[in-house]
C-alpha positions in Angstrom: 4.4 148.0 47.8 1.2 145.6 47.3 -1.7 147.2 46.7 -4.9 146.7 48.1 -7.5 144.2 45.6 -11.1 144.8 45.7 -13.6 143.3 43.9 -16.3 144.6 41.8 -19.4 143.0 42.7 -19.7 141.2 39.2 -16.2 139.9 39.6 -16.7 138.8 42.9 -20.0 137.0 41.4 -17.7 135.7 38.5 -15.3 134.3 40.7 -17.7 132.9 42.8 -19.5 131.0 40.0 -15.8 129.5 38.7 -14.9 128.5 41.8 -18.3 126.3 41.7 -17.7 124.8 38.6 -14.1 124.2 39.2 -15.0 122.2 42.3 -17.8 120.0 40.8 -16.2 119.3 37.7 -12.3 119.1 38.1 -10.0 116.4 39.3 -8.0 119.0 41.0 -10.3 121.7 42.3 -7.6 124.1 44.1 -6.3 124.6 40.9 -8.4 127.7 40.2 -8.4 129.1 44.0 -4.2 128.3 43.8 -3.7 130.2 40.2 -6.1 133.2 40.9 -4.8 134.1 44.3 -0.8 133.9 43.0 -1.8 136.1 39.6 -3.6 138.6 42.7 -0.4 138.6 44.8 1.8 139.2 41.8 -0.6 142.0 40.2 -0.9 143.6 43.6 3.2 143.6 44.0 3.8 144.8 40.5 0.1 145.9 38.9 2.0 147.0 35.3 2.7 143.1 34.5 -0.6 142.6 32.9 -0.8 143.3 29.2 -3.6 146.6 28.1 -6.8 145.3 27.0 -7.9 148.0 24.3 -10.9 146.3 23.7 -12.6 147.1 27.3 -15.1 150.3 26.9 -13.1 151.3 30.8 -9.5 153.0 30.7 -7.2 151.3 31.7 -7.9 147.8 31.8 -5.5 144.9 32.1 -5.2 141.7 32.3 -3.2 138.2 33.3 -3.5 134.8 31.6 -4.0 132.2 33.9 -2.1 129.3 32.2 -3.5 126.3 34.0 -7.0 127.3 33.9 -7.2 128.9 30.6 -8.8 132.2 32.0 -7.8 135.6 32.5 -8.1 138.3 35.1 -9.1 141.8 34.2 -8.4 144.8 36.2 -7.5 148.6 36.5 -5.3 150.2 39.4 -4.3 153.1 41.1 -1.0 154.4 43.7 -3.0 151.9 46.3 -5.6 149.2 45.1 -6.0 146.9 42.1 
């Protein structure tokens, strides 16, 4: 079952401002749009592959390394969206 992925507005605005920076200053620019959107589709398929992050003050957050961009996506889900 994939689950639905919403945004918070501050990661919207944090994926937003990446994306900038990724396409001014890399030689490859898709790399960041291409990484995010498979770690997305393979949180939303199976949203338990993400290690816990104890440190967040929210229950339940998790998140992904993404390998070729050195960053990491945080989130929490539920029986229908991530």
């Amino acid at each position: 079952m994939n689950r639905r992925v919403r945004f918070t507005a501050t990661a919207r605005e944090h994926v937003r401002r990446e994306r900038v920076w990724w396409l001014a200053n890399r030689e490859y620019p898709d790399v960041f749009a291409d990484e995010l959107e498979r770690a997305l589709d393979v949180i939303s398929q199976v949203p338990g592959v993400g290690s816990p992050y104890a440190s967040s003050p929210v229950f339940g957050v998790r998140r992904v390394y993404l390998r070729r961009t050195s960053l990491h996506v945080y989130y929490t889900f539920d029986a229908t969206e991530i």
